[in-house]
PDB file with one MODEL, atoms N, CA, C and O in Angstrom:
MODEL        1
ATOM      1  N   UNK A   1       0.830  -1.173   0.000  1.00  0.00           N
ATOM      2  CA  UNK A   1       0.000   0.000   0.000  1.00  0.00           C
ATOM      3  C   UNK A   1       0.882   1.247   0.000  1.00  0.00           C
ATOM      4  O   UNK A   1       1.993   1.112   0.512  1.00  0.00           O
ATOM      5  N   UNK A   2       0.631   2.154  -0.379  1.00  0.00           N
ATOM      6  CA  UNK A   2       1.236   3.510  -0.434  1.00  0.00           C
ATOM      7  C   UNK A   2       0.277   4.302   0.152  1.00  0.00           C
ATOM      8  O   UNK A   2      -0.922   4.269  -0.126  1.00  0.00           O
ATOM      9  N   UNK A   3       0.826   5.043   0.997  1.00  0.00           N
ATOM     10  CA  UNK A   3       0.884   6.218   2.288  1.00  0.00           C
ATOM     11  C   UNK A   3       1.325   7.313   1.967  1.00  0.00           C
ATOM     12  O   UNK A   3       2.433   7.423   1.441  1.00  0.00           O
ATOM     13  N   UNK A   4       0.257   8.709   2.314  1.00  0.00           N
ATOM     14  CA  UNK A   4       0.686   9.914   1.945  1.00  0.00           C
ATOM     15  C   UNK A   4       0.938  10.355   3.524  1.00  0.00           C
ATOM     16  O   UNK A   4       0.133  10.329   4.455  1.00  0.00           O
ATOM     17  N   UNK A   5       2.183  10.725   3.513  1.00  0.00           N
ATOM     18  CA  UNK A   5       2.384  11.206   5.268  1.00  0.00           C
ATOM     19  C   UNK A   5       2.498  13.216   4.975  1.00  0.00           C
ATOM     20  O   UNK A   5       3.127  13.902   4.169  1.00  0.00           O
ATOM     21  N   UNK A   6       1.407  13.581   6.252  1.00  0.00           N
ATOM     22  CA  UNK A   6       1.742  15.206   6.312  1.00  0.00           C
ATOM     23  C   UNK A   6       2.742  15.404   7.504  1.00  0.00           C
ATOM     24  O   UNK A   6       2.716  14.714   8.523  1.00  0.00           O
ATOM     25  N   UNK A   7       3.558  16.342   7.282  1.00  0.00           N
ATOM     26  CA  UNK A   7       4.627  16.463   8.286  1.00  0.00           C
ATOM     27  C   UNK A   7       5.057  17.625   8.537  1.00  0.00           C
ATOM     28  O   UNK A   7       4.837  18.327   7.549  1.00  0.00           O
ATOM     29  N   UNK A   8       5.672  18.331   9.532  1.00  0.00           N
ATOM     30  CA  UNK A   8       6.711  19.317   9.633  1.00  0.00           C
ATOM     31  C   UNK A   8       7.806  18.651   9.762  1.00  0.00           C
ATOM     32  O   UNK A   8       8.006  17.491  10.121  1.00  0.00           O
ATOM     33  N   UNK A   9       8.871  19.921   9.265  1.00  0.00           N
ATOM     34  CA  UNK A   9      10.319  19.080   9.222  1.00  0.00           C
ATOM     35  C   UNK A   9      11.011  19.234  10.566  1.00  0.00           C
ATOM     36  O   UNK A   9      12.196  18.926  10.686  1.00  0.00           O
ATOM     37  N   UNK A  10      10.402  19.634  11.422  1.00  0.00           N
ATOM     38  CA  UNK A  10      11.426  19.675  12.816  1.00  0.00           C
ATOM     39  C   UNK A  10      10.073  19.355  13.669  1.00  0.00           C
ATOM     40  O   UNK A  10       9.089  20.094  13.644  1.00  0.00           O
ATOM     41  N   UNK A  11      10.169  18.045  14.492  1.00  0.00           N
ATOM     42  CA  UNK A  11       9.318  17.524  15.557  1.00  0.00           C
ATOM     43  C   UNK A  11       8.762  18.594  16.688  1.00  0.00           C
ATOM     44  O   UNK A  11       7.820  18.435  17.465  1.00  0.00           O
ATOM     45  N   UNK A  12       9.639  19.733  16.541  1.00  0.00           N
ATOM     46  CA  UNK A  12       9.333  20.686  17.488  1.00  0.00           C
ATOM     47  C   UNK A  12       8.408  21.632  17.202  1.00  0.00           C
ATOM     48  O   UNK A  12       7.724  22.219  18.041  1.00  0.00           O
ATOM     49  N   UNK A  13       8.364  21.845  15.623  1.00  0.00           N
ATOM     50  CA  UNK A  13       7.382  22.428  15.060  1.00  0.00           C
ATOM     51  C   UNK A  13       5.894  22.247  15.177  1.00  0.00           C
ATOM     52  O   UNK A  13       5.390  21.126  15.111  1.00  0.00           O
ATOM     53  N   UNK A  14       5.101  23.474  15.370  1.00  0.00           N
ATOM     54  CA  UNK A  14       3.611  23.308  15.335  1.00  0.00           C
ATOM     55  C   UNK A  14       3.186  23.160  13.851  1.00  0.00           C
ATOM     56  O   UNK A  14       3.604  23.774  12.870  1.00  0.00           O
ATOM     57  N   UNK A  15       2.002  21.931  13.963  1.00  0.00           N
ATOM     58  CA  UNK A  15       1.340  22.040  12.604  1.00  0.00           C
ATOM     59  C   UNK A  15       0.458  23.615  12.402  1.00  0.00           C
ATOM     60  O   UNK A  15      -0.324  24.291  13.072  1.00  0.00           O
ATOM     61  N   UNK A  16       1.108  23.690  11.093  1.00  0.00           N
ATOM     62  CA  UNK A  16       0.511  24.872  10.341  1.00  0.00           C
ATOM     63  C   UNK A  16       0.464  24.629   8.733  1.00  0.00           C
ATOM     64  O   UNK A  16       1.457  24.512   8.016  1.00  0.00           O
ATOM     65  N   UNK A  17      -0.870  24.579   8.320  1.00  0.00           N
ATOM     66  CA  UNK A  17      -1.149  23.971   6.731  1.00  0.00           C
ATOM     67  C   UNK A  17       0.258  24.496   6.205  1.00  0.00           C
ATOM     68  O   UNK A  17       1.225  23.830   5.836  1.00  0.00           O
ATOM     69  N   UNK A  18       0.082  26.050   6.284  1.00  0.00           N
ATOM     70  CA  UNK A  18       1.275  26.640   5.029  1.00  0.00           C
ATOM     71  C   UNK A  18       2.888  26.375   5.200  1.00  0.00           C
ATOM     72  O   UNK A  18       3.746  26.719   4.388  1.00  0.00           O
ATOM     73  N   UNK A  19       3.089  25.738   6.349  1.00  0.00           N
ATOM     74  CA  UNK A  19       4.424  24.898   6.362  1.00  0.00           C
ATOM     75  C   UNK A  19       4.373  23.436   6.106  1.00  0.00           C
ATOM     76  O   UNK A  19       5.498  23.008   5.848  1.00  0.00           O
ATOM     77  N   UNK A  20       3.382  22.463   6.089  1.00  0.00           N
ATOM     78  CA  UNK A  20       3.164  21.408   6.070  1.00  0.00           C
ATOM     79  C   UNK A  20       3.423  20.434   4.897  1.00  0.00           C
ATOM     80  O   UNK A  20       2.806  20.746   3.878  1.00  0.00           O
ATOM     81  N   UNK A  21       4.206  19.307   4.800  1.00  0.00           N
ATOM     82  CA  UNK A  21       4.811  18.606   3.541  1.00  0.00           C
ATOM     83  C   UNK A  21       3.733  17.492   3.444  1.00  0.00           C
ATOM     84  O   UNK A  21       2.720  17.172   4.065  1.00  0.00           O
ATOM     85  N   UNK A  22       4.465  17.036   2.326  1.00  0.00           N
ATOM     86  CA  UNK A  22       4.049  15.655   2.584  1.00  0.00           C
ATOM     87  C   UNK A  22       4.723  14.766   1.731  1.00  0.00           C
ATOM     88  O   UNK A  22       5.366  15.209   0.779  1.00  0.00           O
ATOM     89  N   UNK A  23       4.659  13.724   1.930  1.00  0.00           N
ATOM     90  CA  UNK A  23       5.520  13.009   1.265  1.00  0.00           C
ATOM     91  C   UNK A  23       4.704  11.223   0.887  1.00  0.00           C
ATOM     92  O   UNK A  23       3.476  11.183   0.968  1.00  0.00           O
ATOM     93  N   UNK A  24       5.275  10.222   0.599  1.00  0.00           N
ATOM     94  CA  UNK A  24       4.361   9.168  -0.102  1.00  0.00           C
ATOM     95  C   UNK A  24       5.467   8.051   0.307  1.00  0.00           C
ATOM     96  O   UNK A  24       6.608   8.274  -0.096  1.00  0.00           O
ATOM     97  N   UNK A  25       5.214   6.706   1.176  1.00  0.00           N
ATOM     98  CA  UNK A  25       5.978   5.974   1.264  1.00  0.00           C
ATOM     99  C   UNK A  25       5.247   4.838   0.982  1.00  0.00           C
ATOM    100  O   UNK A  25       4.020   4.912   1.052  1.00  0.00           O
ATOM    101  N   UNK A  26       5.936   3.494   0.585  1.00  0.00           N
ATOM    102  CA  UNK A  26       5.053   2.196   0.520  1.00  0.00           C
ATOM    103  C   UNK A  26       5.089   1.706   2.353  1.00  0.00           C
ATOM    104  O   UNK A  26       5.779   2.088   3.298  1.00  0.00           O
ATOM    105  N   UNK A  27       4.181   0.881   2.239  1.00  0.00           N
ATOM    106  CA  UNK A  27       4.188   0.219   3.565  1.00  0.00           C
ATOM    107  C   UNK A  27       2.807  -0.474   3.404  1.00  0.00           C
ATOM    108  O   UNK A  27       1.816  -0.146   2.752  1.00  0.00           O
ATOM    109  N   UNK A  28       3.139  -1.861   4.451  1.00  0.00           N
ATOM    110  CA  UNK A  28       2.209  -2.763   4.787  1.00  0.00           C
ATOM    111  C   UNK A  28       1.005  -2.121   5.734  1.00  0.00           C
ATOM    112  O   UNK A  28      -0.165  -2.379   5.452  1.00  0.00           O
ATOM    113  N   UNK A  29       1.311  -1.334   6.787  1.00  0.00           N
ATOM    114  CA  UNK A  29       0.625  -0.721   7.683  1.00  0.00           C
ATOM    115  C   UNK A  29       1.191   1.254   7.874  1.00  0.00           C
ATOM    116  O   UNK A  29       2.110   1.933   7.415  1.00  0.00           O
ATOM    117  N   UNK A  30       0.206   1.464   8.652  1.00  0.00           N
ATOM    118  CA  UNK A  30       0.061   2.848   9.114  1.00  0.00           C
ATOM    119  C   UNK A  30       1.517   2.636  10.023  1.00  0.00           C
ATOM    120  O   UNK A  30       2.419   3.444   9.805  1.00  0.00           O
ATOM    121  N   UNK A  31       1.727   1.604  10.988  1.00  0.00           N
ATOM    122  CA  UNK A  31       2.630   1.223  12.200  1.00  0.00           C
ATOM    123  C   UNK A  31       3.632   1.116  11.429  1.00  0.00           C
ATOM    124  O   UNK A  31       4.360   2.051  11.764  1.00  0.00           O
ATOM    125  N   UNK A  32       4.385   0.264  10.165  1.00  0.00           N
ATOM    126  CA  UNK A  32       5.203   0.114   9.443  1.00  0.00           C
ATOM    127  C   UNK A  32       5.465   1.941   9.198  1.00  0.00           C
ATOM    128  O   UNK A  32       6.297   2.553   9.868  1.00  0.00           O
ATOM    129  N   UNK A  33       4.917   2.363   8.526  1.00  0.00           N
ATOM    130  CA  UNK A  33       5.405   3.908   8.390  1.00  0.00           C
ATOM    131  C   UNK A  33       5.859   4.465   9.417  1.00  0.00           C
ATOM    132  O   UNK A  33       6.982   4.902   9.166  1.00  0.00           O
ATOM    133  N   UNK A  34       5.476   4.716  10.692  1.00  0.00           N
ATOM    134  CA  UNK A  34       5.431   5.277  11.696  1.00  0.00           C
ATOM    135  C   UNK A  34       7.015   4.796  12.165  1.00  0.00           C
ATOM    136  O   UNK A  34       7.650   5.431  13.006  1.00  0.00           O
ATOM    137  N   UNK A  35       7.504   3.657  11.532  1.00  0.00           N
ATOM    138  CA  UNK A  35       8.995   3.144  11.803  1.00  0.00           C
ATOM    139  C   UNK A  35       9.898   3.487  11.607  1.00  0.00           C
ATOM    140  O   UNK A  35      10.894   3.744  12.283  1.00  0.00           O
ATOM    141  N   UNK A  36       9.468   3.564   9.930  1.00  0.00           N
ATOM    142  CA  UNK A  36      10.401   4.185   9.065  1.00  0.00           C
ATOM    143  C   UNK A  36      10.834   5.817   9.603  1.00  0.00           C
ATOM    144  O   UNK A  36      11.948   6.336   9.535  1.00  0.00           O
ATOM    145  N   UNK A  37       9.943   6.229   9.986  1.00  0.00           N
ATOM    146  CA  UNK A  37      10.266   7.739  10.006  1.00  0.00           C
ATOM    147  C   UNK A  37      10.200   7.853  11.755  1.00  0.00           C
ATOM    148  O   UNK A  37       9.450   8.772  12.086  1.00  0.00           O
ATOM    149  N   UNK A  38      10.639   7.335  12.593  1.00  0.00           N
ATOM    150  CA  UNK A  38      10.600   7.460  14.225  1.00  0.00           C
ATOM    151  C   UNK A  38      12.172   7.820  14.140  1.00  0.00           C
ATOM    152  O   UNK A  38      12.462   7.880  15.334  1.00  0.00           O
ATOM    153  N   UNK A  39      12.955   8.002  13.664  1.00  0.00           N
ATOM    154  CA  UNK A  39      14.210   8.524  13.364  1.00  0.00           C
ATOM    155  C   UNK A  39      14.546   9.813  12.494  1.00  0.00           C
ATOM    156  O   UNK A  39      15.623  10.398  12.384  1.00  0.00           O
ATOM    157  N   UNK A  40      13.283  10.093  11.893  1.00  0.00           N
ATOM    158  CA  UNK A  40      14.023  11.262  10.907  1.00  0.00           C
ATOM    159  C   UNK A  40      13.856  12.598  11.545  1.00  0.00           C
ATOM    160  O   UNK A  40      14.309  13.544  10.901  1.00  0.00           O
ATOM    161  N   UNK A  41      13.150  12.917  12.974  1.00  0.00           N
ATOM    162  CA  UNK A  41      12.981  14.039  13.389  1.00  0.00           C
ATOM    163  C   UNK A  41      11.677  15.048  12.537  1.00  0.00           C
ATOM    164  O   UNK A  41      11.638  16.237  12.219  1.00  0.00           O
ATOM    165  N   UNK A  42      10.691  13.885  12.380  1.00  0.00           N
ATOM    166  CA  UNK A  42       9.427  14.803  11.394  1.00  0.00           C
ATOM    167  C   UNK A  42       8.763  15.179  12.545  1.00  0.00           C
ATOM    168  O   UNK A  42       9.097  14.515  13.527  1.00  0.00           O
ATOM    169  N   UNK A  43       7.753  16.214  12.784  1.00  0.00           N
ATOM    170  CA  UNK A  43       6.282  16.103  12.989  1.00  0.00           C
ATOM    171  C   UNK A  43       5.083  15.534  12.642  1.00  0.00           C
ATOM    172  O   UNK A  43       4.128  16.249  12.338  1.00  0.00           O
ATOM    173  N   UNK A  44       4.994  14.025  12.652  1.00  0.00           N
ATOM    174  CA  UNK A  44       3.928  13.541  11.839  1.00  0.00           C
ATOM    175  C   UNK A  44       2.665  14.359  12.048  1.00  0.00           C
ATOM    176  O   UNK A  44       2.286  14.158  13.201  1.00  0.00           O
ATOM    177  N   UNK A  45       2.000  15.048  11.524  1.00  0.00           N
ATOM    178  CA  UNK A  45       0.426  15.193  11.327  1.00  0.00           C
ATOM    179  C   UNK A  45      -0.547  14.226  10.759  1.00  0.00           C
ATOM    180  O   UNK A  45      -1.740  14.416  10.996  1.00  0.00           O
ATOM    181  N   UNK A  46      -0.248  13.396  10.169  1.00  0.00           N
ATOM    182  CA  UNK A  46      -1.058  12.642   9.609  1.00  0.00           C
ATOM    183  C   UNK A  46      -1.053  11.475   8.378  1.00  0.00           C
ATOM    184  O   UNK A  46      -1.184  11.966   7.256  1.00  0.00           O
ATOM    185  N   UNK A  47      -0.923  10.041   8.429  1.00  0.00           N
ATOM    186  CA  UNK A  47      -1.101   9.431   7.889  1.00  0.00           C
ATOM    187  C   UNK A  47      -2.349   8.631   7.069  1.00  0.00           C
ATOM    188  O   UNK A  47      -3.110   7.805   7.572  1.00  0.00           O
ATOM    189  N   UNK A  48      -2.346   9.070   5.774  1.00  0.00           N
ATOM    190  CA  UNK A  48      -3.252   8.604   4.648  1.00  0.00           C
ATOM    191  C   UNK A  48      -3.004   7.665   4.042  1.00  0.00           C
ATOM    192  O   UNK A  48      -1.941   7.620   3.423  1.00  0.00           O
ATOM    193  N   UNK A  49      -4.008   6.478   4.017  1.00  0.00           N
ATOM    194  CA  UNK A  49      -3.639   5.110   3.024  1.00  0.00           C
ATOM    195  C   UNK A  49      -4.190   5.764   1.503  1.00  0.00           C
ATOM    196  O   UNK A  49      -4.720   6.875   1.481  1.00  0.00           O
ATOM    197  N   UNK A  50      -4.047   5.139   0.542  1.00  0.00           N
ATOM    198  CA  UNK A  50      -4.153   5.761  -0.549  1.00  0.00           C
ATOM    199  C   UNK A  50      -4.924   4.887  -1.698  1.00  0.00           C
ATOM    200  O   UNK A  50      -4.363   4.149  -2.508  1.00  0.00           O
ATOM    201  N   UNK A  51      -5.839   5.044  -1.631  1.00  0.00           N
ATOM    202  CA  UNK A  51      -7.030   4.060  -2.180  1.00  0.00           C
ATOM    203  C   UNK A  51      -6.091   4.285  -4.097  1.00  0.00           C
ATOM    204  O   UNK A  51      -5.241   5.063  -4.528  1.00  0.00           O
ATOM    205  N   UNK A  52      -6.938   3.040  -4.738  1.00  0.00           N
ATOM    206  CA  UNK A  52      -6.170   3.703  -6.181  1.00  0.00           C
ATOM    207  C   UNK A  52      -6.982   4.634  -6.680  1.00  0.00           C
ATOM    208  O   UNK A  52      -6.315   4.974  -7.657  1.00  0.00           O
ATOM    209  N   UNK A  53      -7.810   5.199  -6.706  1.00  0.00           N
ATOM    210  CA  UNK A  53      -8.356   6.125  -7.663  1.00  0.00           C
ATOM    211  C   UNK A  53      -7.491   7.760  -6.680  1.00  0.00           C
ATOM    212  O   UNK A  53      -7.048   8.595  -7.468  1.00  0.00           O
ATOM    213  N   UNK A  54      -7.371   7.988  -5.669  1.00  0.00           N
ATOM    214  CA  UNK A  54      -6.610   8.833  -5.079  1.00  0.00           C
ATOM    215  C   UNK A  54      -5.286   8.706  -5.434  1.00  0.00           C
ATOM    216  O   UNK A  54      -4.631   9.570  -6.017  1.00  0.00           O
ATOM    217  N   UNK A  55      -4.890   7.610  -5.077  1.00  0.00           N
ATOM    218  CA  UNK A  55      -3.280   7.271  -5.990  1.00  0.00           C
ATOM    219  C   UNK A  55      -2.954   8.039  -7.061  1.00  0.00           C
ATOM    220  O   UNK A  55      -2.076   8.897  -7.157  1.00  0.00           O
ATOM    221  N   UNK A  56      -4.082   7.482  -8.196  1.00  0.00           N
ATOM    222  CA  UNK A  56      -3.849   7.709  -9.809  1.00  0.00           C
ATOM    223  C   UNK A  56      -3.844   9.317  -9.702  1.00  0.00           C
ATOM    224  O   UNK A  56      -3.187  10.001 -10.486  1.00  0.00           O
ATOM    225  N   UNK A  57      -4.731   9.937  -8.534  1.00  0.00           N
ATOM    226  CA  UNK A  57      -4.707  11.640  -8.564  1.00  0.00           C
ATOM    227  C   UNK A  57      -3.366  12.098  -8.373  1.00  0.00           C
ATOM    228  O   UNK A  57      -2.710  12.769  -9.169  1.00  0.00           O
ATOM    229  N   UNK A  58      -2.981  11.635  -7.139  1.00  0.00           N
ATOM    230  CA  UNK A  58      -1.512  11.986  -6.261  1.00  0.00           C
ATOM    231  C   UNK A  58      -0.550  11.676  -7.173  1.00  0.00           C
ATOM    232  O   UNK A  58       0.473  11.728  -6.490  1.00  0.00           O
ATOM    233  N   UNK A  59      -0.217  11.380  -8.305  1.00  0.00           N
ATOM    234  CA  UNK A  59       0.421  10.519  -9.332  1.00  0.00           C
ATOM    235  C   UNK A  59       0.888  11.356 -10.351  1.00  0.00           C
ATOM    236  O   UNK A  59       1.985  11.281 -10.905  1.00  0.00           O
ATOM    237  N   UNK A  60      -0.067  12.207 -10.578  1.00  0.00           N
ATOM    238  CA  UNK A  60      -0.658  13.724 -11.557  1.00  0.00           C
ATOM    239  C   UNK A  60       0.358  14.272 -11.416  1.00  0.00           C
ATOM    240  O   UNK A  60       1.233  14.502 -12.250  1.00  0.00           O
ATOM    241  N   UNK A  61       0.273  14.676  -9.658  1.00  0.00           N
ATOM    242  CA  UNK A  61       1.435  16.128  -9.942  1.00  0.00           C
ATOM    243  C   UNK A  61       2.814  15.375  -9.726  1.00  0.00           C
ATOM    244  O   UNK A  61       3.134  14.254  -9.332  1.00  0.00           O
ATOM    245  N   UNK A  62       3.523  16.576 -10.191  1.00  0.00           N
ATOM    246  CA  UNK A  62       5.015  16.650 -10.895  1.00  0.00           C
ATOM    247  C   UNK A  62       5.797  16.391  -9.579  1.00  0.00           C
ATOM    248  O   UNK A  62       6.876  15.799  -9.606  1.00  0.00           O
ATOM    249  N   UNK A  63       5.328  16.770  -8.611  1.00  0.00           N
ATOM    250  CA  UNK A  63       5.538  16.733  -6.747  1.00  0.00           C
ATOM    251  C   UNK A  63       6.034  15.024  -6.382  1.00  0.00           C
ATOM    252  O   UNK A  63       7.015  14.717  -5.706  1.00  0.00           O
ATOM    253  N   UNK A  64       4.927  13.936  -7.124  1.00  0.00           N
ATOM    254  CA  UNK A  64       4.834  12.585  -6.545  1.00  0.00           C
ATOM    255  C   UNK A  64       6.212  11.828  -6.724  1.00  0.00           C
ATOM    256  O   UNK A  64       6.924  11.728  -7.724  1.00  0.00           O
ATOM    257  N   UNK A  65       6.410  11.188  -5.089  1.00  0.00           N
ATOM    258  CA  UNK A  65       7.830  10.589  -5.447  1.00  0.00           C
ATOM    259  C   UNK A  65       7.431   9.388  -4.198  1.00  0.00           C
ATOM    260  O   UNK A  65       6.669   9.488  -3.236  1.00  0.00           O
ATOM    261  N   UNK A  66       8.209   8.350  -4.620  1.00  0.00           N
ATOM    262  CA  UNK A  66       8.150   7.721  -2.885  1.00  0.00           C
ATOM    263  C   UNK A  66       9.351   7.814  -2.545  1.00  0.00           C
ATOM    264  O   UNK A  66      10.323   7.808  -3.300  1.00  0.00           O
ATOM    265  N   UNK A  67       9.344   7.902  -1.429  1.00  0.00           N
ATOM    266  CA  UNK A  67      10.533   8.158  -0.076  1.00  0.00           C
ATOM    267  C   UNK A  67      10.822   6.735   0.393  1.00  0.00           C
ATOM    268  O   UNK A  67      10.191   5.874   1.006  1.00  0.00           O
ATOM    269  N   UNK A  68      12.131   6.853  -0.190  1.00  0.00           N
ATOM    270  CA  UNK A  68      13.052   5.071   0.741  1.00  0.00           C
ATOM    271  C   UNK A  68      13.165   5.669   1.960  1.00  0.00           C
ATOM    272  O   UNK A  68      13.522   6.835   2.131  1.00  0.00           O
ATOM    273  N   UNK A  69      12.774   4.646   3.076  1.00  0.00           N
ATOM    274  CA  UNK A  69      13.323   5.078   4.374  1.00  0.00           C
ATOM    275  C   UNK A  69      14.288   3.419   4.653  1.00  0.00           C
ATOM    276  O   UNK A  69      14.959   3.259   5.672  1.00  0.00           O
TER     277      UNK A  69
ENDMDL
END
């Protein structure tokens, strides 16, 4: 499955939309993600599974990449 994660880049940071990333990783689970990135110093805000017709959207822009962790 592929996961759209929203984040700030410093854990210390408050969520605020107009700083907020996001990025796209594969993973079996929500918990599997949450692994990968318990080391990189993000702010998770929020993890999205990514149905395919959302996929094929997220796919569109020029932005879409997946992230090796």
């Amino acid at each position: 499955m592929i996961f759209k994660v929203l984040y700030q880049e410093l854990d210390t940071e408050v969520p605020v939309r107009e700083r907020t990333d996001s990025m796209y990783l594969e993973a079996e689970t929500e918990r599997q993600v949450r692994e990968k990135l318990k080391n990189a110093g993000f702010n998770i805000e929020y993890i999205q599974v990514l149905d395919e017709d959302h996929l094929a959207y997220e796919q569109q822009s020029e932005d879409f990449r997946l992230e090796q962790f």
